[in-house]
C-alpha positions in Angstrom: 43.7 -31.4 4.4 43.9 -34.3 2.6 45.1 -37.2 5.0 42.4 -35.6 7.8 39.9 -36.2 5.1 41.5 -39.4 4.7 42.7 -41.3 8.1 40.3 -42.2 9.6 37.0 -43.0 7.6 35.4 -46.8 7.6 35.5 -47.8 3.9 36.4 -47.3 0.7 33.5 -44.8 -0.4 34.8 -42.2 2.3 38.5 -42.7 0.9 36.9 -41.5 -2.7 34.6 -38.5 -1.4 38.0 -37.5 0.1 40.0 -37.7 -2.8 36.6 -35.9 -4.8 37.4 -32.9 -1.4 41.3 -33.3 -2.2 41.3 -32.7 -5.6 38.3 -30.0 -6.2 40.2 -27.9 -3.2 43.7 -28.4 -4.6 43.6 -28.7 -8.3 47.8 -28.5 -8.5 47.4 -31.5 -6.7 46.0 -33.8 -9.3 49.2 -36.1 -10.1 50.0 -38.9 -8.5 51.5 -37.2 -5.4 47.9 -37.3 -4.1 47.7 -40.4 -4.2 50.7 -41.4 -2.5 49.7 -39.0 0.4 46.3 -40.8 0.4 48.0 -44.3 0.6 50.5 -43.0 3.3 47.2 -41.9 5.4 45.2 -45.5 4.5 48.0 -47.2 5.7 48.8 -45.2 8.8 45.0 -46.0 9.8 45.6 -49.6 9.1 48.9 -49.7 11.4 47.1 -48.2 14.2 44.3 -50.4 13.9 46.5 -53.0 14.0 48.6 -52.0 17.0 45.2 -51.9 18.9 45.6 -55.9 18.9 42.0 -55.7 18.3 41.5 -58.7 15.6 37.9 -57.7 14.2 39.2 -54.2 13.0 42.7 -55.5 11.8 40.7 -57.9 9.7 38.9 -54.9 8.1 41.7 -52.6 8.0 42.0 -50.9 4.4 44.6 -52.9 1.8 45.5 -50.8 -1.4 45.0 -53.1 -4.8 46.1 -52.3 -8.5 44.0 -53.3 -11.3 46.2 -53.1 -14.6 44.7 -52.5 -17.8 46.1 -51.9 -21.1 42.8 -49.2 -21.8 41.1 -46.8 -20.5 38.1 -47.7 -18.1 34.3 -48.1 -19.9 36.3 -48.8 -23.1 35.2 -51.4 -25.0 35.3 -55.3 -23.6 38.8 -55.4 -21.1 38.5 -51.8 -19.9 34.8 -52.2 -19.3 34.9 -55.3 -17.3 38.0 -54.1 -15.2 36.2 -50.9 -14.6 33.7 -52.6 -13.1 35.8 -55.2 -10.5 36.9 -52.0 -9.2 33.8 -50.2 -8.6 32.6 -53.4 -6.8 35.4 -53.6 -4.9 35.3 -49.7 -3.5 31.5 -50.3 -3.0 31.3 -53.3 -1.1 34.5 -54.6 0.0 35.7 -52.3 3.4 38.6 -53.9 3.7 40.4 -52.3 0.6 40.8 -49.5 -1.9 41.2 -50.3 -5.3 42.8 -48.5 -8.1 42.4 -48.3 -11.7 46.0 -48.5 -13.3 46.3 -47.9 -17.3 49.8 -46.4 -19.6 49.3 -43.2 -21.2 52.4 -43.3 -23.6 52.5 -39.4 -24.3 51.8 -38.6 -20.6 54.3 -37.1 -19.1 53.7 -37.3 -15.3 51.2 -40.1 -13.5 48.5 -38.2 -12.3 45.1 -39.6 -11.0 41.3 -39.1 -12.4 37.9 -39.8 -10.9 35.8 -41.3 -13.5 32.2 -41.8 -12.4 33.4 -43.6 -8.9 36.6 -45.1 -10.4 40.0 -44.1 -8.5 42.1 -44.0 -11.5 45.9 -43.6 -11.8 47.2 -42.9 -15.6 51.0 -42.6 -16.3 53.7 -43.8 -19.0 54.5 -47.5 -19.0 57.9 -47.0 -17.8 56.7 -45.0 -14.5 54.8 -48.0 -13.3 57.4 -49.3 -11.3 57.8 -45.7 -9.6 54.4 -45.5 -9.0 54.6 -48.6 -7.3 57.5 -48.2 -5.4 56.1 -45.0 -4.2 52.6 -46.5 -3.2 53.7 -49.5 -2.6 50.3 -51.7 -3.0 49.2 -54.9 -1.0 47.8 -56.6 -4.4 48.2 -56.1 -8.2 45.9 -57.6 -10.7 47.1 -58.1 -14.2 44.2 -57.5 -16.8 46.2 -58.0 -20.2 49.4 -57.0 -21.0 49.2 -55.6 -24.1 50.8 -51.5 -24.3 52.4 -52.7 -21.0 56.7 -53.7 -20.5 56.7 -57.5 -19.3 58.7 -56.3 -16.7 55.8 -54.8 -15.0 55.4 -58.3 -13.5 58.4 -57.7 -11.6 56.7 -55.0 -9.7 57.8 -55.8 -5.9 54.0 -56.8 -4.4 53.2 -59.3 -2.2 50.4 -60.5 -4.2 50.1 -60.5 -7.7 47.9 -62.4 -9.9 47.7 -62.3 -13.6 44.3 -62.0 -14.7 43.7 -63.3 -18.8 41.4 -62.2 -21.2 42.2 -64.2 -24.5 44.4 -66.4 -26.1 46.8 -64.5 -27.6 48.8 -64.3 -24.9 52.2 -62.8 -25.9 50.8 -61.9 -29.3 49.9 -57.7 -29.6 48.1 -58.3 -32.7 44.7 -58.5 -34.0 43.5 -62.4 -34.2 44.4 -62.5 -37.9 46.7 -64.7 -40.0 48.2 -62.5 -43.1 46.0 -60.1 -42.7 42.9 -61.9 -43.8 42.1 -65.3 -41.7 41.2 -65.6 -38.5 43.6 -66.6 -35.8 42.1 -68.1 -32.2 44.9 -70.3 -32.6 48.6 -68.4 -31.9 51.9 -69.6 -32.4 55.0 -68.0 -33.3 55.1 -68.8 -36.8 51.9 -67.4 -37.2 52.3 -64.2 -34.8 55.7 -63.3 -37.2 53.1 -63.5 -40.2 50.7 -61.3 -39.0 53.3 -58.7 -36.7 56.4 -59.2 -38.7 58.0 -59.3 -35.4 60.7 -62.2 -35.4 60.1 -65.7 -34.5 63.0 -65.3 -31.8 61.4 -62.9 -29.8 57.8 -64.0 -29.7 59.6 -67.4 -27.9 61.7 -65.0 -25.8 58.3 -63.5 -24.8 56.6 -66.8 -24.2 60.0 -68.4 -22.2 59.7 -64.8 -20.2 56.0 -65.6 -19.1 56.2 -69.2 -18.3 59.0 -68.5 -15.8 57.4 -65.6 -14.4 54.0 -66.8 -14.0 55.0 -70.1 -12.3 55.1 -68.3 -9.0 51.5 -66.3 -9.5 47.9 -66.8 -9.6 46.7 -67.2 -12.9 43.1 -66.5 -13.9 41.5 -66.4 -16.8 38.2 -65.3 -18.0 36.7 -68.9 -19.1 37.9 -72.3 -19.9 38.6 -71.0 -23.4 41.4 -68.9 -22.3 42.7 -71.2 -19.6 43.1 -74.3 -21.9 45.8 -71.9 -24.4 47.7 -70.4 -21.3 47.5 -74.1 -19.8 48.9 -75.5 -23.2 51.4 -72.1 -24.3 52.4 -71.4 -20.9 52.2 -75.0 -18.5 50.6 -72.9 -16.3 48.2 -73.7 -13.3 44.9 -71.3 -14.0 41.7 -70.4 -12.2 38.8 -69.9 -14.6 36.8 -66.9 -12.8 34.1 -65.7 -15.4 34.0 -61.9 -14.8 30.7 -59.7 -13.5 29.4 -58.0 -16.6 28.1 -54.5 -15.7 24.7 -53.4 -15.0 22.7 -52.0 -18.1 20.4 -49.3 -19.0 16.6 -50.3 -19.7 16.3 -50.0 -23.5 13.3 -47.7 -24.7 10.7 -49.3 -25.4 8.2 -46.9 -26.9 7.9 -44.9 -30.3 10.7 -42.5 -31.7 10.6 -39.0 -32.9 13.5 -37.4 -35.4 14.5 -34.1 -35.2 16.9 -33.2 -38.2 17.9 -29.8 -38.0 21.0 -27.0 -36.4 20.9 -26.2 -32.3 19.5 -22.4 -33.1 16.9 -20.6 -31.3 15.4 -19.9 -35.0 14.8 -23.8 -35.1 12.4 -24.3 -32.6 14.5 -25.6 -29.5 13.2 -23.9 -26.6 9.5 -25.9 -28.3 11.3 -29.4 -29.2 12.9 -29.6 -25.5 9.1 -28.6 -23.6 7.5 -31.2 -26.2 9.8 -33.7 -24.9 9.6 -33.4 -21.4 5.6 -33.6 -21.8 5.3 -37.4 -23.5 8.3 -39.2 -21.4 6.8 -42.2 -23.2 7.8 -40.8 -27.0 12.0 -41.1 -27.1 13.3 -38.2 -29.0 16.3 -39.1 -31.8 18.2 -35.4 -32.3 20.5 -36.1 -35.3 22.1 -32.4 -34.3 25.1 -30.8 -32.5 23.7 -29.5 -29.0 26.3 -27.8 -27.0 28.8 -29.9 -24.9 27.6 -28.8 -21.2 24.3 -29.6 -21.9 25.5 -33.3 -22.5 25.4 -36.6 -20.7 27.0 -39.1 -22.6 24.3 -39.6 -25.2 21.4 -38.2 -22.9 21.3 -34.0 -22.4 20.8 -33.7 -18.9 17.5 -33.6 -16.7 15.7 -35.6 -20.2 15.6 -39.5 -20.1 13.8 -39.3 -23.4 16.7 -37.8 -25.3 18.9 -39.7 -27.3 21.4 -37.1 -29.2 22.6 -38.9 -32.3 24.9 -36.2 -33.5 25.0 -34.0 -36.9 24.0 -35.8 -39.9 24.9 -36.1 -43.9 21.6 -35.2 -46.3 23.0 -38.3 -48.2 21.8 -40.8 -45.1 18.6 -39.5 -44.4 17.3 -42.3 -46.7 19.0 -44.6 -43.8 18.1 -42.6 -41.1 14.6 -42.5 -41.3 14.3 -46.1 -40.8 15.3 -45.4 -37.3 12.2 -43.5 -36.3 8.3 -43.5 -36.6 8.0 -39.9 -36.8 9.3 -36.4 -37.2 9.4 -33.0 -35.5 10.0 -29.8 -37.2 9.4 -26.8 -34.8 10.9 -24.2 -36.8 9.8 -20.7 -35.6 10.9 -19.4 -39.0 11.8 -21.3 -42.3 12.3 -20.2 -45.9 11.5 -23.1 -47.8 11.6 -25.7 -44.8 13.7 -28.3 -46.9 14.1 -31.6 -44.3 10.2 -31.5 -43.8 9.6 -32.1 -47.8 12.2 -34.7 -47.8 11.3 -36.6 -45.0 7.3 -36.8 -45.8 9.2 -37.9 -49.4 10.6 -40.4 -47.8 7.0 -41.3 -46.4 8.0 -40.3 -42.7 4.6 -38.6 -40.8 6.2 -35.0 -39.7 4.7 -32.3 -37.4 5.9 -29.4 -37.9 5.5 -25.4 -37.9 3.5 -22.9 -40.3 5.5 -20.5 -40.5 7.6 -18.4 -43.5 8.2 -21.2 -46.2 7.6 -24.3 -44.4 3.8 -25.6 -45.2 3.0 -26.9 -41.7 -0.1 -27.5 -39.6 0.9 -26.3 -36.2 1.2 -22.9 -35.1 4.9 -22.0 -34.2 5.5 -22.4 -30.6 2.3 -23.8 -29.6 3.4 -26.5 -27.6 0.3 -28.0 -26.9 -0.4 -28.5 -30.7 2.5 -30.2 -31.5 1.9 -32.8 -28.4 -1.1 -33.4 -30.0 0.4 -33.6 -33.6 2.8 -36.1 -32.3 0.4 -38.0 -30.4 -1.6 -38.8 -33.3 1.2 -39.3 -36.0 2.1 -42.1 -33.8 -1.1 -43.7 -32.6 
């Protein structure tokens, strides 16, 4: 099933739907034997296009790429940026499929993950060279070294290119001389002060990189970084500034607080309708919705929805500064606590009448607390 999914299809896009089919239809599957069935098929398909002698499809014919990363992708700065190179490349360039390639030490297989259009391979740093032997890519990019074994570079590739994203370059700490000043300048001597690792084998590290990267392409991710692996390594580099990723729209309009549990008793089924009738009115929930109901920060199907996660009685002070008003649509409420405190804190709160809580909207009236809302916030 897999490689007639696979062999076949014109570009990269197909080659993940397949893998999507693959893997939702064999869930045993999901190590990296998939993907070594899926290269096996991607490069069958390129042999016989390139047997046909017909120049225009060879040229397009699918090449496998690597894109190592020391982190997770859409974690914070490398893993971000990476992540995005690879999205690119599987969206607009036909002639390849790229991977995703990042060490999970207390892994004990590789296996490979879809993350939001991301082919990506996770296994332990010391299965790399399996993986690769196995798959046996066209082109491996570098993106930090950091978690990695140097001898990753000896990889057998065709290509490879080393792609760097700061100056530390052989240095696994954390830009800081004893602990307290900052370090954008790293040498040994100051690398053994702040890691405690020997002199000796930071210049072992350094001697191993200068004699390996003579015979790759460098890049680095501006002039910055090029001038310390130029002046560390006596390296030739390519500055290539890398494609930040698209963002979200920030919200622009007012901001409602909800404080309060994920009960039935608290109003929810009211809160979620009141949302979805002023889209222009973004709704901060400082609670603990349940997990399915989640999109990252968003709860699905509401683009007004921020969740912000439980929250400490202690901060309320804090959090109030965040929004122009507040929502309590309590069905039921002994004393109806958060309502007194925020309107203490001089935050304008609609909310129910209804037990103990001194409101001025009927309980579930929806269209009551639209208008409540609506004219806190004019």
């Amino acid at each position: 099933d897999t490689q007639k999914n696979v062999a076949g299809t014109t570009g990269p896009s197909d080659h993940i739907l397949a893998m999507e089919y693959a893997l939702n239809k064999h869930p045993e599957l999901t190590t990296w034997d998939v993907l070594v069935s899926l290269t096996a098929a991607i490069k069958e398909n390129r042999r016989r296009i390139e047997e046909s002698k017909c120049k225009a499809q060879a040229e397009k014919a699918k090449r496998v790429t690597f894109v190592v990363v020391h982190e997770p992708p859409d974690n914070a700065g490398t893993g971000v940026l990476a992540a995005q190179r690879v999205r690119e490349r599987n969206v607009q360039d036909t002639g390849q499929i790229t991977y995703y390639v990042y060490p999970v030490p207390e892994s004990d297989k590789a296996e490979v993950r879809l993350d939001k259009g991301c082919p990506t391979i996770i296994c332990q740093p010391n299965m790399f060279l399996q993986v690769v032997e196995k798959m046996r890519p066209d082109e491996i990019e570098y993106w930090h070294l950091l978690r990695w074994p140097l001898d990753i570079l000896e990889a057998p590739c065709p290509n490879k290119i080393v792609y760097l994203h700061d100056s530390f370059l052989w240095c696994a700490a954390y830009h800081s001389f004893n602990g307290k000043e900052v370090c954008n300048e790293p040498e040994e001597v100051k690398c053994f002060a702040c890691t405690g690792i020997p002199v000796e084998s930071f210049r072992k590290k350094k001697e191993y990189l200068t004699r390996t990267l003579k015979d790759m392409k460098v890049m680095a991710n501006s002039d910055y970084t090029a001038m310390y692996a130029g002046l560390h390594l006596g390296c030739k580099v390519t500055v290539e500034e890398p494609t930040i990723p698209p963002l979200g729209k920030p919200f622009k309009g007012k901001r409602v607080g909800y404080f309060g549990g994920w009960y039935p008793v608290k109003g929810i089924d009211t809160l979620m309708e009141v949302a979805r009738l002023i889209p222009d009115v973004q709704f901060l929930l400082f609670t603990n919705p349940p997990e399915g109901l989640l999109d990252g920060r968003r709860i699905h199907g509401y683009e007004n929805i921020l969740v912000m996660g439980g929250y400490s009685r202690v901060d309320l002070h804090l959090l109030s500064n965040l929004i122009d008003g507040a929502v309590v649509p309590s069905k039921n409420e002994s004393y109806g606590m958060v309502a007194r405190e925020l309107r203490i804190l001089g935050v304008p709160v609609v909310c129910s009448r209804t037990g103990g809580l001194d409101g001025d909207v009927d309980a579930g009236d929806i269209q009551a607390f639209v208008e409540g809302l609506r004219r806190i916030l004019a």
